[in-house]
KEDREN-628866 format. One line per field, with one value per residue (C-alpha): residue number from 1; x, y, z. Coordinates in pm, 1 decimal. Each point is the difference from the previous one (the first is absolute). Layout:
N
seq: [NUM|...];
east: [X|...];
north: [Y|...];
up: [Z|...];
This chain:
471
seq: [1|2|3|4|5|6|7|8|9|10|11|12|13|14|15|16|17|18|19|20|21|22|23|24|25|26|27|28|29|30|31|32|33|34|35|36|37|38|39|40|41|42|43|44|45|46|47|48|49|50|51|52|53|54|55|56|57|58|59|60|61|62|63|64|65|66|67|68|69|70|71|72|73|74|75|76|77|78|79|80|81|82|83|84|85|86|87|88|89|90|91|92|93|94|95|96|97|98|99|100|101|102|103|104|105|106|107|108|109|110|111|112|113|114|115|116|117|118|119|120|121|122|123|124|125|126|127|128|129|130|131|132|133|134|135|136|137|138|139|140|141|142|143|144|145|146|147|148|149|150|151|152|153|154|155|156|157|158|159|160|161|162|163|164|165|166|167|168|169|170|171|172|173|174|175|176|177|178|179|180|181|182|183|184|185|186|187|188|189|190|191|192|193|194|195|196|197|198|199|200|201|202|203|204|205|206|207|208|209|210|211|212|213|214|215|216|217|218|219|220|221|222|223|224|225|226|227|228|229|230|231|232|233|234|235|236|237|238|239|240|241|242|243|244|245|246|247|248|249|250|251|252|253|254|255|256|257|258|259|260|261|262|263|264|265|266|267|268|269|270|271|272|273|274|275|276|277|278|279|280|281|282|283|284|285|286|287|288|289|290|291|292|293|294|295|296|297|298|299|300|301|302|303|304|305|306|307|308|309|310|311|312|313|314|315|316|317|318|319|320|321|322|323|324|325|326|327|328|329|330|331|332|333|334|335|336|337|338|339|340|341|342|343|344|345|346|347|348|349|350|351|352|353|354|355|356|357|358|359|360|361|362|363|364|365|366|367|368|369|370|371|372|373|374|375|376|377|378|379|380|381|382|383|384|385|386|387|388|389|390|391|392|393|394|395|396|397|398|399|400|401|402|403|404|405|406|407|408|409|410|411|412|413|414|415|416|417|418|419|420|421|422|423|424|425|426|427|428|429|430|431|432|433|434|435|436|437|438|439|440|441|442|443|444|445|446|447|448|449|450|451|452|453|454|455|456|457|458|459|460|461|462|463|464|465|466|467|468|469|470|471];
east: [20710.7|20.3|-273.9|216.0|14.4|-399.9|-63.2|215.8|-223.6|-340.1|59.7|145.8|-338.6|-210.1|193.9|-90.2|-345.7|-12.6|83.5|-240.8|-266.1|34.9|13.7|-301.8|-360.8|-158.4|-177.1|27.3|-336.6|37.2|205.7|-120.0|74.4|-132.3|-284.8|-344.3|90.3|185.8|21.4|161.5|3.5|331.2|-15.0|-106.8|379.8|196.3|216.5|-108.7|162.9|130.4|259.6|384.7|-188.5|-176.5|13.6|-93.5|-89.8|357.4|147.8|-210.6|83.7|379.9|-43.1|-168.5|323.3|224.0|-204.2|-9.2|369.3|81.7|-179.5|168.4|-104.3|420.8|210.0|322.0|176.5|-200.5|-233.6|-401.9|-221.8|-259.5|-269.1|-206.5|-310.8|-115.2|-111.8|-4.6|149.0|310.7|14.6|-113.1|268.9|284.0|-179.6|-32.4|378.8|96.0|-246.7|163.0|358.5|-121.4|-102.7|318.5|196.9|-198.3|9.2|332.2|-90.3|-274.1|-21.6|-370.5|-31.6|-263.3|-202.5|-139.0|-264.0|-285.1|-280.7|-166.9|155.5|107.6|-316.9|64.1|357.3|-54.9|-281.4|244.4|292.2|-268.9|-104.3|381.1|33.5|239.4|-181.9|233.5|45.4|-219.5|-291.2|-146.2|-392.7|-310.5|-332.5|-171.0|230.7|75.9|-262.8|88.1|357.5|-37.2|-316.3|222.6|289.6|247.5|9.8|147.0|-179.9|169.3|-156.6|249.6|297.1|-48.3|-100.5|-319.1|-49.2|2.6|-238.9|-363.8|-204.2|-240.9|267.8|181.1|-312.4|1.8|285.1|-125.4|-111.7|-193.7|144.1|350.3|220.2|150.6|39.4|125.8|-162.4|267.5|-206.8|-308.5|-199.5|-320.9|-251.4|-36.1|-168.1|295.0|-101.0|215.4|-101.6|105.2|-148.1|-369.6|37.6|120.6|-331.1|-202.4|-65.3|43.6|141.0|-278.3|-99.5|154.9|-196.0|-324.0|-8.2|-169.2|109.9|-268.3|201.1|325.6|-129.5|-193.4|374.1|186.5|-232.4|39.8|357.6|40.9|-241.7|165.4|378.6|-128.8|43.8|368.3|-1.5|-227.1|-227.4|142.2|158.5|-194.7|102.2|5.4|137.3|-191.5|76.1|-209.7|-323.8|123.5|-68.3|-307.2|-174.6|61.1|-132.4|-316.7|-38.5|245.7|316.6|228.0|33.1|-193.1|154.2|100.7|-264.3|-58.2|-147.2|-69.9|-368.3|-136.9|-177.8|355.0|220.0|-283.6|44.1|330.4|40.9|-294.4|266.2|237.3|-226.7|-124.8|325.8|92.3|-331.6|3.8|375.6|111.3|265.5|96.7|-201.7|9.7|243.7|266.9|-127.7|125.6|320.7|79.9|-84.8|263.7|239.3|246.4|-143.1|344.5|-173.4|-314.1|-231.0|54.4|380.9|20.9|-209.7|-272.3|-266.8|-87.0|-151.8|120.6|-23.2|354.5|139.1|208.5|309.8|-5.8|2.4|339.8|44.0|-294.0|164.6|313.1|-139.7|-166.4|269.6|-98.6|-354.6|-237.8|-226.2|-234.2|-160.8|-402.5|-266.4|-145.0|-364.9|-288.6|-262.1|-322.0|-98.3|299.8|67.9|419.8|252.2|130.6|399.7|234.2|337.2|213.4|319.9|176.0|196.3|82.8|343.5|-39.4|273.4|-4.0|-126.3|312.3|231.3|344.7|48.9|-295.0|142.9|223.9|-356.5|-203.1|267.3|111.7|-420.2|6.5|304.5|-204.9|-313.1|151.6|346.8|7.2|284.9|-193.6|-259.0|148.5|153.2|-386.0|-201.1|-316.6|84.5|-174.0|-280.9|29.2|182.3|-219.3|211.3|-73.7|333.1|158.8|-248.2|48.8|372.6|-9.6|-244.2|190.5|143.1|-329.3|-54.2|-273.8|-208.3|-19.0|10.5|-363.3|-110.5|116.1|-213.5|-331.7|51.5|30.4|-344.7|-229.9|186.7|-357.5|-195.5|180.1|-139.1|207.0|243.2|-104.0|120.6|149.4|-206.3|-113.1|262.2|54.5|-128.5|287.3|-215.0|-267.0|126.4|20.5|-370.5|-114.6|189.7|-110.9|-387.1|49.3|91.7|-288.4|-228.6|207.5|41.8|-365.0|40.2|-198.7|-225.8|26.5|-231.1|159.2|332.2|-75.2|-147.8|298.7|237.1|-123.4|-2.4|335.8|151.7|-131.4|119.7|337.3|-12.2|-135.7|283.7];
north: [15605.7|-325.3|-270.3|-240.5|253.6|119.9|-401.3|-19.1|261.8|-85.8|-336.8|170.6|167.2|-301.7|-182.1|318.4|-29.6|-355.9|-9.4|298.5|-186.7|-338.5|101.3|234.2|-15.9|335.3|260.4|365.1|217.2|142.6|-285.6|-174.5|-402.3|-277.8|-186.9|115.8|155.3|353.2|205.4|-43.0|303.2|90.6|-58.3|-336.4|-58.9|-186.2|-283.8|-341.8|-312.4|-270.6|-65.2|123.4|96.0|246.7|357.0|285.3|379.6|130.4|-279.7|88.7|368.5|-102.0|-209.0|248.7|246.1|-265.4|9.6|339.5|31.4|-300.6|242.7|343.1|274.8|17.4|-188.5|-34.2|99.9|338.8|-151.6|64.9|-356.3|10.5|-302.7|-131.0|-268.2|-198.3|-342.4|-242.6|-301.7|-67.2|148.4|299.8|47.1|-57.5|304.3|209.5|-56.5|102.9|369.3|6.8|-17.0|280.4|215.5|-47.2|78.4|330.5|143.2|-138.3|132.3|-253.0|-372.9|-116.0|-370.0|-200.2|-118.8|-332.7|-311.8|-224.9|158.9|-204.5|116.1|384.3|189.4|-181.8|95.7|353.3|31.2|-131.1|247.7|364.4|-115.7|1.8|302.9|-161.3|122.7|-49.7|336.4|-90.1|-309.1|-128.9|-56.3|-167.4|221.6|-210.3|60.3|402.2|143.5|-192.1|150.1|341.0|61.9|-50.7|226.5|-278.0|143.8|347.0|223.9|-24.9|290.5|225.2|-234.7|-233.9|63.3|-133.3|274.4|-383.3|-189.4|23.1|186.6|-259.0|-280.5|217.8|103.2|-321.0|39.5|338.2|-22.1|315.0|208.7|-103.6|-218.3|-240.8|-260.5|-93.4|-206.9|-211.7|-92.6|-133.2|-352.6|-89.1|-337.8|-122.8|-300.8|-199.8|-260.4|-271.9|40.3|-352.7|-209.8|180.8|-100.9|-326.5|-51.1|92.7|369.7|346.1|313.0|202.2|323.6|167.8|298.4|-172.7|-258.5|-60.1|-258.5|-259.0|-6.2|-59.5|-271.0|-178.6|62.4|-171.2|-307.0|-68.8|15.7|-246.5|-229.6|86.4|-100.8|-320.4|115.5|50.4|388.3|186.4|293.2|225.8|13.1|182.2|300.8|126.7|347.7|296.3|160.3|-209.5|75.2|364.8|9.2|-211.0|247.5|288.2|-149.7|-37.4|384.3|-137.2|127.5|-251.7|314.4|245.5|229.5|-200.7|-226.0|-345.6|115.3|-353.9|-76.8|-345.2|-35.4|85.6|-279.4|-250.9|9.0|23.9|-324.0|-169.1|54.4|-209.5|-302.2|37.0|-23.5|-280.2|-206.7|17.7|-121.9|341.3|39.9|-325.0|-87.5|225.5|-181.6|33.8|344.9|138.4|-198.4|176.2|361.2|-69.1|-57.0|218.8|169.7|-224.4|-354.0|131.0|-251.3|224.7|-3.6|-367.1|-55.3|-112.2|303.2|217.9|348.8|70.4|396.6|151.5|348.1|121.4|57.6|-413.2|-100.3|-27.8|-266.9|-202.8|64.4|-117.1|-336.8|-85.9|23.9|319.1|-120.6|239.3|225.5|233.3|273.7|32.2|227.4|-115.8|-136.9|186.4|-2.1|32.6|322.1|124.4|380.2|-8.6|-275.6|53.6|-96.9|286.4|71.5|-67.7|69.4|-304.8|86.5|358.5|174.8|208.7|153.7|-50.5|376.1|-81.6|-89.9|232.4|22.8|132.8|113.8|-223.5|-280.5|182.3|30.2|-322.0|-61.0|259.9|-244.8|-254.2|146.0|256.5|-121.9|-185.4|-237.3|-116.4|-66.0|-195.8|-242.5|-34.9|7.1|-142.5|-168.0|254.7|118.3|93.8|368.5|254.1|283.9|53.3|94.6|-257.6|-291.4|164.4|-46.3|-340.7|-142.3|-144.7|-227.0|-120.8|-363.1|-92.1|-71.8|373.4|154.8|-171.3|61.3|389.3|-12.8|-191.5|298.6|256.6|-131.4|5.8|330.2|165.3|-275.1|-4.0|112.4|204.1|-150.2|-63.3|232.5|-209.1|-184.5|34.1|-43.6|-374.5|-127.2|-154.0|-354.0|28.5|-221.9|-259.9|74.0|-10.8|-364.7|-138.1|57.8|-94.3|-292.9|-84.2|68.8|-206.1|-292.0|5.5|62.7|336.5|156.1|255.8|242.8|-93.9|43.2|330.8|140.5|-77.0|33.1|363.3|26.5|-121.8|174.8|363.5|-62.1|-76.5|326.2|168.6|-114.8];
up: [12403.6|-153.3|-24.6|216.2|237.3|-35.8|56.4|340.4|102.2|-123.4|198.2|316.0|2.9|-61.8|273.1|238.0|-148.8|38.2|396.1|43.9|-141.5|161.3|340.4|-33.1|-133.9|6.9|-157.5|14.8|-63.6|-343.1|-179.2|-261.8|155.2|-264.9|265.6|-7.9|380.0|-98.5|321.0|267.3|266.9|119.9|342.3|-85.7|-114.4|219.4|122.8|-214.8|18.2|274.7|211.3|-136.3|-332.2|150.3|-161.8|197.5|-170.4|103.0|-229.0|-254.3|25.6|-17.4|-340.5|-102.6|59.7|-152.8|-289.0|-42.8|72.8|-260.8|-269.4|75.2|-286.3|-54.8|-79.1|109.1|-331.5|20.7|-172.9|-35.7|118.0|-185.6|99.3|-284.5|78.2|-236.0|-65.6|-327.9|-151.3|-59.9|-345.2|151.7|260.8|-258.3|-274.0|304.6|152.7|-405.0|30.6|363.6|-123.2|-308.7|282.0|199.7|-316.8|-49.9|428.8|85.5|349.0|40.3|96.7|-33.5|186.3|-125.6|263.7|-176.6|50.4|-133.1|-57.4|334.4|269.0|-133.9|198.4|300.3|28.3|-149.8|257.2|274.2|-105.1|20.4|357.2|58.5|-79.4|-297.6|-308.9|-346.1|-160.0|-334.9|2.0|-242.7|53.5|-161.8|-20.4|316.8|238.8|-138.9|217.9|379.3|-51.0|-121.7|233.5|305.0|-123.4|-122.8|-354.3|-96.0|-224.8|-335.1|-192.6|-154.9|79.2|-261.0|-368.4|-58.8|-371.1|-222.7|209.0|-75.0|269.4|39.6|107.6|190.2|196.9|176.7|182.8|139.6|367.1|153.0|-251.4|15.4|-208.4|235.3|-321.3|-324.1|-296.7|-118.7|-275.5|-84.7|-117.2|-29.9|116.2|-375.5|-154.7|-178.1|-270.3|-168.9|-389.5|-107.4|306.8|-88.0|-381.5|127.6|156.2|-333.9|179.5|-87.3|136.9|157.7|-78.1|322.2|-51.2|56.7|172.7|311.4|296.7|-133.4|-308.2|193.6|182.9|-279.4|-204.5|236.6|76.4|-395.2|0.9|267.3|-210.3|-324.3|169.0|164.8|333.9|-99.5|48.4|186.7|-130.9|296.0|321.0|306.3|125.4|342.9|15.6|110.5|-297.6|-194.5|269.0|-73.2|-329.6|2.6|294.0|-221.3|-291.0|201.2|143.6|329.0|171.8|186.7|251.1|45.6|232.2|367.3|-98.9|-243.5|-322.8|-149.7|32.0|150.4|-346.2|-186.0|233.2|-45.9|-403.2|38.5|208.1|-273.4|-314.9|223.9|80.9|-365.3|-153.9|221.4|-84.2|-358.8|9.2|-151.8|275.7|212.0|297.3|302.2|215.5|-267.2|-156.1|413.7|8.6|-323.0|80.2|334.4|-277.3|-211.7|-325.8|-150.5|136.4|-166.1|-228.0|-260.6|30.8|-15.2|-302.6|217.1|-15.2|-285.6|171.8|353.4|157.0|77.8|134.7|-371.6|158.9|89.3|-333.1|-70.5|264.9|-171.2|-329.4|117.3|167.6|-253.4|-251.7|-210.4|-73.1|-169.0|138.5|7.1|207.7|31.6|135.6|338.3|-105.9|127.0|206.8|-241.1|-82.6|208.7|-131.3|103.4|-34.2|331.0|-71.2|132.4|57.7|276.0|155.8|-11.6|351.4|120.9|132.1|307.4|304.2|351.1|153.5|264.1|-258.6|84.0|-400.9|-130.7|-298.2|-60.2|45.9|-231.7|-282.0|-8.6|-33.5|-324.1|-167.8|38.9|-97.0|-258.1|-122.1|-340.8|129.8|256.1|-205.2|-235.8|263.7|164.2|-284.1|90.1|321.1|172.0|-205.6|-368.4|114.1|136.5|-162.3|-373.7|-90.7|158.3|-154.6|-356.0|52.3|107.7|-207.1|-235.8|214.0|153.5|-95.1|-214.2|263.4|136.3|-338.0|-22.4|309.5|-71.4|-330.8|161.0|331.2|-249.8|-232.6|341.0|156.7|-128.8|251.4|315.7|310.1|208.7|247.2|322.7|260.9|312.5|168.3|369.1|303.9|129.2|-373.8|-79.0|164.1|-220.9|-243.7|274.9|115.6|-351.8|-92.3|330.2|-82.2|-367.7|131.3|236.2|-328.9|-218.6|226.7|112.9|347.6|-14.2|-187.8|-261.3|214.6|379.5|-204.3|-141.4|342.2|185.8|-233.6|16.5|385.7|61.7|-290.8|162.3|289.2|-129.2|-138.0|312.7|207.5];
């Protein structure tokens, strides 16, 4: 199949999608939805709307079947449909079409159909298609959300079908679920400090000795850079992601989880929120107002990528985007600075994304091979690169290293110097957490704008956030 022909469809199923989801607003218990309400009982499902727009649960059930119908497991050539999820940029689509058409090439007997979108609306309709009963055969899947699916039987158990023999066991561990392999590692990055050389020596400063310093040290750094550039370039940009509260926790004796449960101490947010406001008062980092509108934005809008920032924390695998905004600029990667008298670093590996099957896919092994060429295949590799992860497999990253750019060769090197330091990866995190990140940004944000205090904050940050968790 052709991509002309793989478009046609991919909109015929958005425009399905799109009526489906305009006439209705509902949630079925055991979907992941995006508001902070995430269950919805069944019988609680019915008729919404007004007047000749009104929708009833037997119209439903019949877009459903048109659905469902529209993506037959054969097609009409003989044909194996295989149904691929996955979401991205533009760049991303066109690299995978290319491993798509390599695949094609090598199982003549299968036609996989990339089932593409942004990355802000791809849960909502993936969530939308399972309670359909309209799962795609293979999906790809970030850690947060790995537990809600597989814990509710969407994901099939992948042990033995895929080989796994060139991934290391650690990495791979996270995509275990109650013993089973229902995912993937596509490949793996990690929540790095990245530092412009030039702009620090610009402001009279130094490189800091990343294997000591503390957070006092990172703060005091990027006040004087600010000075030393005139206000031009900032010190640092702020950072927002739980990663970065991840590391910091373990660095002082803290778990983000532990178990069903918030690990993070009160004590352990309430620092964590104080580096902020610090940062922000001594002018190391623009004021708060700005320092949030910038962590809403794209690592490629970044202060660093425009020149205007000299430190700034990233995920590795977005580096190449800053790179490429801001022109090929140099840079390096850095230690995370540590809490004082902190006995681990705290940085760790991560899969970037993960590949899992539907356990109702009709092509099971069809689904998890075309996961191994992917995962295993040097081909593929060499079309994706880095897009997803510098490659979980060894063998495949040793044959495509050569044509990493110079940005991932680096980051390769600095992973490989601290591979003695990590901490292991974190195993998936508790059902329904794929909102934390939203509860943890919107109490950041009462700290950081003054509307709350650091200990009210870290109470109920705490509260809410377990009984996310709890269902």
């Amino acid at each position: 199949m052709g991509p002309d022909a793989r478009h046609a469809d991919q909109r015929a199923l958005g425009l399905i999608f799109d009526l489906f989801l305009a006439g209705t607003k509902y949630l079925i218990h055991g979907v992941i939805t995006p508001g902070p309400k995430q269950v919805l009982h069944p019988q609680e499902v019915g008729a919404v709307g007004s007047g000749k727009k009104m929708w009833t649960v037997a119209l439903l059930a019949t877009a459903v079947l048109v659905i469902t119908a529209a993506c037959g497991g054969e097609g009409a050539d003989g044909k194996i449909k295989l149904r691929f999820s996955y979401w991205g940029t533009d760049a991303r689509q066109k690299m995978t079409e290319e491993a798509i058409k390599r695949f094609e090439a090598k199982n003549p007997n299968i036609d996989v159909v990339g089932e593409f979108s942004g990355f802000g609306s791809y849960y909502e309709t993936l969530a939308t298609k399972v309670a359909g009963e309209d799962t795609p055969d293979v999906i790809t899947i970030e850690i947060r959300g790995l537990r809600e699916y597989a814990e509710r039987g969407t994901l099939a158990d992948l042990s033995s079908r895929v080989n796994t023999a060139d991934i290391d066991g650690k990495v791979l561990a996270t995509g275990s679920i109650d013993g089973k392999q229902v995912a993937i590692p596509t490949g793996v990055n990690a929540w790095s400090l990245v530092v412009d050389p030039k702009a620090i020596e610009s402001a009279g400063q130094k490189l800091p000795d990343d294997t000591t310093w503390t957070w006092e040290e990172y703060i005091d750094l990027a006040a004087k850079i600010t000075a030393g550039a005139g206000g031009k370039v900032y010190g640092t940009q702020q950072a927002f992601n739980p990663a970065f509260l991840q590391i910091f926790a373990a660095q002082r004796g803290d778990r983000f989880y532990d178990g069903n449960k918030i690990g993070v101490s009160p004590n352990t947010l309430k620092a964590w929120w104080a580096i902020h406001r610090k940062l922000a008062k001594t002018k190391g980092s623009p004021d708060i107002p700005k320092s949030v509108e910038l962590g809403a934005q794209n690592a490629d809008r970044s202060l660093f990528a425009t020149g205007n920032g000299a430190m700034g924390m990233w995920w590795s695998n977005e580096l190449g985007a800053i790179s490429k905004a801001s022109g090929g600029k140099e840079m390096e990667l850095l230690r995370m600075p540590k809490v004082q008298g902190a006995s681990a670093g705290g940085m760790f590996l991560q899969p970037a994304m993960f590949y899992t099957a539907s356990a109702k896919s009709e092509h099971a092994a069809e689904a998890a091979k075309f996961i191994d060429f992917m995962i295993n295949d040097p081909e593929a590799g060499r079309i994706i690169l880095s897009d997803r992860g510098l490659p979980a497999s060894s063998k495949v990253l040793a044959a495509v290293q050569d044509k990493l750019s110079e940005t991932d060769r680096k980051t390769l090197a600095f992973l490989d110097e601290i591979k003695g330091e990590l901490t292991d990866p974190p195993a998936a995190p508790p059902k329904l957490a794929s909102a934390m990140e939203g509860i943890l940004k919107r109490y950041t944000d009462e700290v950081l704008f003054g509307r709350m205090t650091p200990d009210d904050a870290a109470r109920k940050f705490i509260t809410e956030a377990n009984a996310s968790i709890a269902g």
